[in-house]
C-alpha positions as CSV (number, residue, x, y, z in Angstrom):
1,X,197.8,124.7,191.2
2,X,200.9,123.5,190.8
3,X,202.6,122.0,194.2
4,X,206.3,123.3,195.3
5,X,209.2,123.2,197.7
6,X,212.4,125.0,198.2
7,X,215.5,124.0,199.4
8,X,218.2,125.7,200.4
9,X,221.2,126.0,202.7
10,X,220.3,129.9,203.2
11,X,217.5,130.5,205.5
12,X,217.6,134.4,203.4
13,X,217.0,132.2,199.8
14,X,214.3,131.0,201.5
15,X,212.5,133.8,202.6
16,X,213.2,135.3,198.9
17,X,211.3,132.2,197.3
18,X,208.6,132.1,200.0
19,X,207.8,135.7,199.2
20,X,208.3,135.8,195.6
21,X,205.7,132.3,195.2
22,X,203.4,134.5,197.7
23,X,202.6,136.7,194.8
24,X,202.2,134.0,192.3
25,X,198.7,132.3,191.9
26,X,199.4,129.4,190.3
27,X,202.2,128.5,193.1
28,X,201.8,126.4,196.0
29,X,204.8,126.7,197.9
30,X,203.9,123.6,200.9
31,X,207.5,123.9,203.0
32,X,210.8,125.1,202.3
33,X,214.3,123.1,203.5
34,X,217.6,124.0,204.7
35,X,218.6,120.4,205.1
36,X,218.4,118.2,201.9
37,X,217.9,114.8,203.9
38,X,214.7,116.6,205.3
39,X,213.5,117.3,202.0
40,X,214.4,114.3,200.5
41,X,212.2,112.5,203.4
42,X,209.3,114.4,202.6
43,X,209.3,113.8,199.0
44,X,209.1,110.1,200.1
45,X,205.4,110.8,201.0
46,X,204.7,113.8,199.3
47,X,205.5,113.9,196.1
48,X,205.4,117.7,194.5
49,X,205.0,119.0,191.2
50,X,208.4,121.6,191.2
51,X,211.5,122.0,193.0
52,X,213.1,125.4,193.6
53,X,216.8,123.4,194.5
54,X,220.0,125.5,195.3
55,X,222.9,123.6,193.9
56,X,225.7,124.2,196.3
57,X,224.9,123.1,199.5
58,X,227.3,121.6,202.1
59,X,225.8,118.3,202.8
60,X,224.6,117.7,199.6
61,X,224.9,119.3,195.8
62,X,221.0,120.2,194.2
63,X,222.4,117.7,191.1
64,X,223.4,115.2,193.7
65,X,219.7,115.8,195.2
66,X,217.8,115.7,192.1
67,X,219.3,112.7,190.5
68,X,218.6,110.8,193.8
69,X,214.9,111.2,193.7
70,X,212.4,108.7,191.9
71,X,209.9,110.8,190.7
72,X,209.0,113.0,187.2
73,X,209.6,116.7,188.8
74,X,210.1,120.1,187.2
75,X,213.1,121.9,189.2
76,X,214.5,125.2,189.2
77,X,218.0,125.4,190.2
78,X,219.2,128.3,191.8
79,X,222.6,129.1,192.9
80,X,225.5,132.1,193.6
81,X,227.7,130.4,191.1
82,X,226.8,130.4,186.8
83,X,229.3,127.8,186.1
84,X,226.9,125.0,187.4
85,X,224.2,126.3,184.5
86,X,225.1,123.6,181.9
87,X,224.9,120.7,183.7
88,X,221.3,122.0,185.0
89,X,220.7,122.3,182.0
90,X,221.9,119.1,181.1
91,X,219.0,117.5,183.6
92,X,216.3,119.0,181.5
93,X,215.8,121.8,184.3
94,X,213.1,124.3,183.6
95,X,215.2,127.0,184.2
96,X,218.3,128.1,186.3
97,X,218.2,131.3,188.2
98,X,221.1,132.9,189.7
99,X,221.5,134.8,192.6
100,X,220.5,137.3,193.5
101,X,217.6,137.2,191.0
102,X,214.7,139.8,190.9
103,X,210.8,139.0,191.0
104,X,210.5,139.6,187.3
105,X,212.9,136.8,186.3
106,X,211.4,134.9,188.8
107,X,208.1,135.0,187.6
108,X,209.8,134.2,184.3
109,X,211.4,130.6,185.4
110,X,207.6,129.8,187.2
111,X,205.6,130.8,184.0
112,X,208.0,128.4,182.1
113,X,207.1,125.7,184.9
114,X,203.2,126.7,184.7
115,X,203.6,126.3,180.5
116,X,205.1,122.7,181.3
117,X,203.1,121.9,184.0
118,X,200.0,122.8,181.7
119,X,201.0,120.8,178.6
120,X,201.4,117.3,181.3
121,X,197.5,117.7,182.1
122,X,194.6,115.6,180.2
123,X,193.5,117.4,177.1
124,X,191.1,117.2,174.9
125,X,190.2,115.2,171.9
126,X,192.2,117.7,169.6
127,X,195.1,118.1,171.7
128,X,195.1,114.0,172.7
129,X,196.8,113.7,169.0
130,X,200.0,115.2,170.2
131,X,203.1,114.7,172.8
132,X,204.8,117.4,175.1
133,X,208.1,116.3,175.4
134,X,210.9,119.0,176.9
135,X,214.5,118.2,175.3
136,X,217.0,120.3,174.5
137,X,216.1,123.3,176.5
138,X,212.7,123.7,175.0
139,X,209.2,122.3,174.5
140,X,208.7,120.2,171.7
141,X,205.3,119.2,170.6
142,X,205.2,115.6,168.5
143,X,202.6,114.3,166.2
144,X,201.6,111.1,167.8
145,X,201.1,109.9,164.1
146,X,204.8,110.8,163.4
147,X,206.0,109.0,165.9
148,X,208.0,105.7,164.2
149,X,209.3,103.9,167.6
150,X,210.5,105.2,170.9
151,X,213.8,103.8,172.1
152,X,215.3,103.4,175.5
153,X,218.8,104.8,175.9
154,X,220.2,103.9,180.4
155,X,218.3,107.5,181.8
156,X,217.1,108.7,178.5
157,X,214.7,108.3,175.4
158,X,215.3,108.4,171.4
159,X,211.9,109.4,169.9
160,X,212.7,108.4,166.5
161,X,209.9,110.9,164.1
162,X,209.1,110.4,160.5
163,X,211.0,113.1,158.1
164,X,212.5,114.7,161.3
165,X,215.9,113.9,163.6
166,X,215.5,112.3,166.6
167,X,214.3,114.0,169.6
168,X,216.2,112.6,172.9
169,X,214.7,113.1,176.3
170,X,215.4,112.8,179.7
171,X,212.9,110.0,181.0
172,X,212.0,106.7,181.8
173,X,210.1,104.2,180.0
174,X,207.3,104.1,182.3
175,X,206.8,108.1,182.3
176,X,206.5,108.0,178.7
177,X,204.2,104.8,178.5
178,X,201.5,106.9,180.8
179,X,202.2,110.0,178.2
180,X,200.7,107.8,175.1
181,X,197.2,106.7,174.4
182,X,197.6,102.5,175.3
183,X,195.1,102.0,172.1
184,X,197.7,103.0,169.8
185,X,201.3,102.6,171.4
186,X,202.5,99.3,173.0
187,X,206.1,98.4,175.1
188,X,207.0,95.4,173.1
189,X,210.9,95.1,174.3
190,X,212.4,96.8,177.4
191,X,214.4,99.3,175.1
192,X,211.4,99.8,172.4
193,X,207.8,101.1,171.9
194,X,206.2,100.8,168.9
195,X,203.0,102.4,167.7
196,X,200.7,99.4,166.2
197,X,199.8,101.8,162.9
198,X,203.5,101.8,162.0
199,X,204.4,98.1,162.1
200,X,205.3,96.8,158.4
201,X,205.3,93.2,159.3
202,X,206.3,90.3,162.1
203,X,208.6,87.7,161.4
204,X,210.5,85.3,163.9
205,X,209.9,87.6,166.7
206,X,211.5,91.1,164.8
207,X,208.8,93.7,163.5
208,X,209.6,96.2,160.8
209,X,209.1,100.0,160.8
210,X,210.5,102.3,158.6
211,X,213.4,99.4,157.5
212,X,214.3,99.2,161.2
213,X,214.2,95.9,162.6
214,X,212.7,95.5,166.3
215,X,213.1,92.7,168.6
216,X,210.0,91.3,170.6
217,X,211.4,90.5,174.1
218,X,210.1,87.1,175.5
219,X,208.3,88.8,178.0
220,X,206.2,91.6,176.1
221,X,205.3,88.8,173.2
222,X,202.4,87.2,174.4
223,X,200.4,90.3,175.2
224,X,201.7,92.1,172.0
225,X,200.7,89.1,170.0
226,X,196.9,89.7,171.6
227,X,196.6,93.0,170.7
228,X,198.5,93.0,167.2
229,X,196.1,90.7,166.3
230,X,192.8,92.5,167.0
């Protein structure tokens, strides 16, 4: 079940979500907001899986609300006006609907969120062997054993892939470090993670993959001296 709240400046938008996520299973709408300081209180101690986040609200824009909280959520933007799309977009949303919208693109926008939502959860062994990563308005799904180093860019990540461009996500270093199995993928510099099968060689503190040269920050080289020697 995947945990939701809306917010919105219009008490009617409300209504619309509430009864729109009343006829979806997989939905757990817990409140809805007309006040974005409220919401943004709640999410302090509860945490939620999606946002369903108008974008022009008096007090405070849905971008301005989004980029202020400290947590890995899916959000839906929904708004009157279609010019604020791209930079929704732009924040890796999983979709944008604009009003009025019916239940049937609704229900599109949630089954993209249910789709994402899914591909976050524990698989099995088979499934283990790849990462769900959404970038550039779509889903990508990434060999783990294709995966030549990870680099940190300010608010977003370079996934650099053998015989394939880059893939750049919105995301922190952290999020991603919980995505991969620790066994295989280590944080060896504050803007670098490295999976151990693809390191060439070690010398004076800069490993090798794929010609790239890698610095070991002072303080990720003691542990990854540990476990690249085992």
């Amino acid at each position: 079940m995947i945990k939701a709240i809306a917010i919105d400046d219009e008490l009617l938008a409300l209504k619309v979500i509430e009864n729109f996520c009343g006829k979806v299973d997989f939905i757990d709408l817990e409140k809805t907001f007309h006040k974005p300081k409220e919401a943004l209180k709640f999410l302090e101690e509860y945490p939620v899986d999606l946002l369903f986040l108008d974008i022009n609200m008096p007090s405070m824009t849905g971008i301005e609300l989004f980029k202020s909280i400290n947590q890995n959520t899916m959000v839906i933007f929904t708004t009157a006006y279609s010019e604020y799309a791209v930079e929704g977009f732009n924040l890796n949303a999983i979709d944008y609907l604009l009003k009025p919208f019916t239940y049937e693109r609704f229900l599109q926008g949630v089954n993209k969120a249910n789709e994402y939502y899914k591909s976050q959860q524990p698989r099995d062994t088979e499934n283990t062997s790849y990462l769900y990563i959404r970038a550039d308005y779509r889903l990508h799904k990434i060999a783990l054993n294709e995966i030549l180093f990870i680099e940190g860019l300010d608010d977003y990540l370079k996934i650099h892939i053998e015989k394939s461009k880059p893939i750049v996500a919105r995301m922190t270093m952290k999020t991603m470090l919980e995505k991969l199995p620790s066994q295989e993928f280590m944080r060896v510099h504050r803007s670098y993670i490295v999976p151990f099968r693809k390191i060439e060689n070690v010398r004076n503190k800069i490993l090798t993959i794929a010609e790239e040269e890698i610095p070991i920050g002072i303080s990720y080289e003691k542990v990854f001296f540990e476990n690249f020697g085992k």
